[in-house]
C-alpha positions as CSV (number, residue, x, y, z in Angstrom):
1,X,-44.2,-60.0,70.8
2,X,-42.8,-58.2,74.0
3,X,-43.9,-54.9,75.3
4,X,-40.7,-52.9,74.3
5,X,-40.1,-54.1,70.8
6,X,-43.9,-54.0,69.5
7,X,-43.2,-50.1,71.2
8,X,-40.1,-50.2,68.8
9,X,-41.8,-51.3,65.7
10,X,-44.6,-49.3,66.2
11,X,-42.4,-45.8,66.4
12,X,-40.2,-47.1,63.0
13,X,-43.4,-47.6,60.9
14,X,-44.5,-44.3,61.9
15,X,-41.8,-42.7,61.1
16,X,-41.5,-44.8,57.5
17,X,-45.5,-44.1,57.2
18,X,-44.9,-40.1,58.1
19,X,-41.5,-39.8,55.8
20,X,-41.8,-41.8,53.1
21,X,-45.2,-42.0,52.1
22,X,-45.5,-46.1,53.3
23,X,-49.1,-47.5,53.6
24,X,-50.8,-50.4,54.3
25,X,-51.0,-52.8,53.2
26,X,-47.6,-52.8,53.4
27,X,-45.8,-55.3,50.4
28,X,-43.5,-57.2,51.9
29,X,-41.2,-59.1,49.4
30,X,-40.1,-62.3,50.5
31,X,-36.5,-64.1,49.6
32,X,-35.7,-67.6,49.8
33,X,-34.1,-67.6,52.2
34,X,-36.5,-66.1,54.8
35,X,-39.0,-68.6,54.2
36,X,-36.4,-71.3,54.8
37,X,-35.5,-69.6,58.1
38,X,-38.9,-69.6,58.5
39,X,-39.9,-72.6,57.8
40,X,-37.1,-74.3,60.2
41,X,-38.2,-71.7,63.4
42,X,-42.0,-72.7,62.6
43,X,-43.0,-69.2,62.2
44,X,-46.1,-68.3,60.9
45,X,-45.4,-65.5,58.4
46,X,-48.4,-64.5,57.3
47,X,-50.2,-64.5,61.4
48,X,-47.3,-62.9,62.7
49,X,-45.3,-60.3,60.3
50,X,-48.8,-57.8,60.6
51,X,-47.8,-57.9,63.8
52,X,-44.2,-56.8,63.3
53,X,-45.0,-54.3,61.3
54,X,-48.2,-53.1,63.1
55,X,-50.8,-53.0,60.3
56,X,-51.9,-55.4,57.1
57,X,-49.2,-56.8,55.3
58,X,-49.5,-58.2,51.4
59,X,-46.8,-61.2,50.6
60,X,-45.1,-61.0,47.6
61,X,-42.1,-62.7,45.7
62,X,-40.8,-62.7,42.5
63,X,-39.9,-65.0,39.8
64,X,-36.2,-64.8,40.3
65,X,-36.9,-65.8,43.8
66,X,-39.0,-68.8,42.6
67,X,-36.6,-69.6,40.2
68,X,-34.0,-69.5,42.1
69,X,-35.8,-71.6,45.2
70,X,-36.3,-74.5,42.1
71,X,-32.8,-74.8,40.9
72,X,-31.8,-75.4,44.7
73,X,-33.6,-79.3,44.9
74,X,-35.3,-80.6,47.2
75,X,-33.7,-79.3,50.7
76,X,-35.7,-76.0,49.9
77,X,-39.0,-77.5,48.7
78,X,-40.8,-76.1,51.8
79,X,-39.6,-73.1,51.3
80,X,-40.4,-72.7,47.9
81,X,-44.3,-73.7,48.7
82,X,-44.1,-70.9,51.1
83,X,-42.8,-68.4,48.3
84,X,-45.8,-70.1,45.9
85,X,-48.3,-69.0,48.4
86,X,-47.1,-65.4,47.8
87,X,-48.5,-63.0,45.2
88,X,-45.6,-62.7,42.5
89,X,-44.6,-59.2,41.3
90,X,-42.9,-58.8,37.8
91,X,-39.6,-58.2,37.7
92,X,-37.5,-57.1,34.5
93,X,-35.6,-60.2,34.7
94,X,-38.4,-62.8,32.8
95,X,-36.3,-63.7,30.3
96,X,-33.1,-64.0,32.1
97,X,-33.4,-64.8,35.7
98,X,-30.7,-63.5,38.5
99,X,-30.2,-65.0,41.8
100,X,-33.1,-63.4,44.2
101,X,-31.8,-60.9,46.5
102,X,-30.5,-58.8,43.4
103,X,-33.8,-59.1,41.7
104,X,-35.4,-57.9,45.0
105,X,-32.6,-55.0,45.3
106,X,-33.2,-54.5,41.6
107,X,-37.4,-53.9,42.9
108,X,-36.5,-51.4,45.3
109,X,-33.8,-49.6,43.6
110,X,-34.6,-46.2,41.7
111,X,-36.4,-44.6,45.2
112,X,-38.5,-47.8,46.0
113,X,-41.6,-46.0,44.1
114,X,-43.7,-49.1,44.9
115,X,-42.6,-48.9,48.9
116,X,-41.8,-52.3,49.6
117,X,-40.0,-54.0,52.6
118,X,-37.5,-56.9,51.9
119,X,-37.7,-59.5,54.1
120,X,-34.1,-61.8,53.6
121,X,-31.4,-63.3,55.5
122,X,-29.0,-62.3,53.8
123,X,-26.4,-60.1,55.8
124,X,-24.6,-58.8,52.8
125,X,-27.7,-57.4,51.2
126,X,-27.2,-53.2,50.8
127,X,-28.5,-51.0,49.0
């Protein structure tokens, strides 16, 4: 990572860290499509995101997401060992499952009270 964007990320996580009560490890929820992205740029998520976000990072997903990443076939089966390899949260959609970026915004809606970061690439994804 260059110079003047680890200088970036470093003064946003302090002032998430100093604000909003973030720590490390910092959970970082993963959607389907950002381990596909992944996955295509041969990015090592778990060696390089700690250094994104300048400290210990824990990978997580959720059900929806793994769901979702199986009802997709085959062209996302890399990216859905990727999201395997991730701890998986519970979400309150186990009997029902939704599509995965609104069970993650349905994880950090409410004030975020578990501090997680999203980590999608979806562009239409607000809060």
């Amino acid at each position: 990572m260059k110079i003047k964007r680890q200088k970036h990320a470093k003064k946003h996580m302090g002032f998430y860290k100093f604000n909003f009560g973030f720590r490390e490890p910092f959970q970082v929820l993963l959607d389907g499509t950002f381990c596909q992205a992944a996955l295509r740029n041969k990015i090592q998520i778990r060696e390089q995101l700690p250094g994104y976000l300048a400290g210990a990072t824990q990978l997580c997903t959720t059900r929806c997401v793994l769901k979702e990443l199986e009802s997709l076939g085959k062209e996302l089966y890399g990216a859905k060992l990727i999201a395997q390899r991730c701890q998986v949260r519970h979400c309150s959609h186990f009997k029902e499952p939704v599509g995965g970026s609104a069970c993650l915004l349905s994880m950090v809606e409410g004030g975020n009270p578990h501090h997680y970061f999203i980590a999608t690439q979806v562009r239409s994804f607000s809060f």
